[in-house]
N, C-alpha and C positions, 0 to 999 in steps of 0.2 A: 241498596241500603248502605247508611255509612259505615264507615267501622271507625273500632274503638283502638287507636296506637300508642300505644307505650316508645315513646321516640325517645332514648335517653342515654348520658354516658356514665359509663361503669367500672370499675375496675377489676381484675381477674377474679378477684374474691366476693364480688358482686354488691359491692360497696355503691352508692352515688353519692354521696357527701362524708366526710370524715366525725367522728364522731360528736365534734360541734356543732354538725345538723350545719355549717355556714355554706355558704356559696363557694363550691369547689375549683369553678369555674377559673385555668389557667394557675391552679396548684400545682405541684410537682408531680401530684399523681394523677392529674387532669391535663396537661400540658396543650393549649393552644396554640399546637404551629401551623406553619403556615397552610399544609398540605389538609389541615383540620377546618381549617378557616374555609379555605375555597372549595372544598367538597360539599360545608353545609352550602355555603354561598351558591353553589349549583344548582345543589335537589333538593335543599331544605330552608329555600332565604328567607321563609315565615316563622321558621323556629328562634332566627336572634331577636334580641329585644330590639326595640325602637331607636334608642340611642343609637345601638352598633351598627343598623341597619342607614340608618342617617350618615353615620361616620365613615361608610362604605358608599354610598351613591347608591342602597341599592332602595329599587321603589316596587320589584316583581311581586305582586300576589303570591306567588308559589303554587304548586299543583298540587300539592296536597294537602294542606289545613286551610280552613275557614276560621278553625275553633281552638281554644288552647283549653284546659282542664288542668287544674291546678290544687294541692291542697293550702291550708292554712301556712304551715310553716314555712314550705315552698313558696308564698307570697309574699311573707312575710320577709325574704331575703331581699328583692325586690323592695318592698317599703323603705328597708337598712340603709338600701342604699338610693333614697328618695323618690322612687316609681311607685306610684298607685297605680299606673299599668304599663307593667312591662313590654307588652305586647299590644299595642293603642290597633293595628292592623288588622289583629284577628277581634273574633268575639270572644271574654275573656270570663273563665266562669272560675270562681273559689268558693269550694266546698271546707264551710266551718260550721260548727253552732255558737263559735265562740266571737267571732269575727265581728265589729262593728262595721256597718256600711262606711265603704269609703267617697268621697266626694269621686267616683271617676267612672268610666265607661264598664268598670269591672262588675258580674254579677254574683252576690254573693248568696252561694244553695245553702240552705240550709236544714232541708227535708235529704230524704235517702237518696242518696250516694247512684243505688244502680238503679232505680226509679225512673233518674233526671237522665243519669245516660242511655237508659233503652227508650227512652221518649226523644232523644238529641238523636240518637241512632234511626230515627224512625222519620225527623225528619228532612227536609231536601237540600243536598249542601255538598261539599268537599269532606273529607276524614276528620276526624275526634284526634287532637292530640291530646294525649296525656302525659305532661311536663315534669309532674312531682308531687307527691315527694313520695315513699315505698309506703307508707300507712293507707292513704290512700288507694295506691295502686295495688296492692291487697286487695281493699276492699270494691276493686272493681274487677278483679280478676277474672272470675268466671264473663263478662262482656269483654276481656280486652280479645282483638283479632289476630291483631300483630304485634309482633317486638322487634324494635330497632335499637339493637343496643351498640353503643359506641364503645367497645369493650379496649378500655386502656391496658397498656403493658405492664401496672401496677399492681402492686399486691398491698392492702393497709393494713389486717386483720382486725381491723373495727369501725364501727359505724352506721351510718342508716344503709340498711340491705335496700336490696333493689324491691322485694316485697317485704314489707314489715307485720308479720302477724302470725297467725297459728296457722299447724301445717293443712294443706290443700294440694293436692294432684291435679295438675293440668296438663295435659302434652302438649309441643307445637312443633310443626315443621320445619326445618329448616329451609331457604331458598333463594337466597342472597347471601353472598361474603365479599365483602370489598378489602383488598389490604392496602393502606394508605404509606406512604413513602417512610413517617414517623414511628409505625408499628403499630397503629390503633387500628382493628380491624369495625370494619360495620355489620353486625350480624343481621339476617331479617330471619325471620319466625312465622309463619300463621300456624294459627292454631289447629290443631289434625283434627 
């Protein structure tokens, strides 16, 4: 069965984006250096978007997503910066009610949330990533499997949290920790 992964970078205080909800992506408290770059480039070359992935040579599938999972806002940072899909490589799904269809490969859910994932969960494929944004990944908490958090050496004290919503108990394991040359460690997690 697939699983549900939460693939995402954070900072100590469990921040993913600063409180402008924008694309944090190479901010100061996001810093994309080099030692960041080439690690996703390794184990994660399905998770950059299209452009960077072109702008790199790189063309690998990756071994671990098929799928990216996304919310509205999350997509919407993408759109900002003129991508209907981010991610043209994978299968690209935005969960909004508010969303109008975009002319692109992207598909927009519009029905429940944990529904469409434990039916994507069920069927045959590579891992569920889940991209963004913490509202979302809230509300898919109880199916997520794993967490891959790229936990930055920052601290912002405000922002979009990693999960956005009322409180929920979940435990997960710890079973991975990479420390990368710049200080950003990679944590992994399944859920206990």
């Amino acid at each position: 069965m697939r699983k549900l992964v939460y693939y995402v970078a954070t900072t100590l205080d469990g921040y993913i984006a600063g409180p402008d909800g924008g694309d944090p992506s190479g901010a100061d408290y996001f810093p994309l250096t080099p030692d960041v770059i080439q690690f996703i480039a390794k184990h994660f070359p399905e998770t950059l978007p299209g452009p960077a992935r072109d702008a790199m040579g790189i063309d690998s599938i990756g071994e671990s997503f098929d799928t990216v999972l996304e919310g509205r806002a999350s997509y919407e940072i993408g759109l900002a910066a003129g991508l209907t899909d981010a991610y043209p490589h994978l299968r690209h799904l935005v969960f909004s009610t508010t969303l109008q269809s975009q002319d692109s490969a992207v598909e927009v859910v519009r029905s429940d949330a944990l529904a469409c994932v434990r039916a994507l969960k069920a069927e045959k494929g590579k891992d569920l990533w889940l991209v963004g944004g913490g509202t979302l990944a809230h509300s898919l908490l109880p199916e997520i499997d794993r967490l891959i958090l790229k936990q930055n050496r920052s601290v912002i004290g405000a922002g979009i949290p990693l999960f956005n919503g009322p409180f929920q108990s979940h435990l997960f394991q710890p079973v991975d920790e990479v420390l990368l040359e710049s200080g950003m460690r990679v944590l992994t997690y399944d859920r206990a």
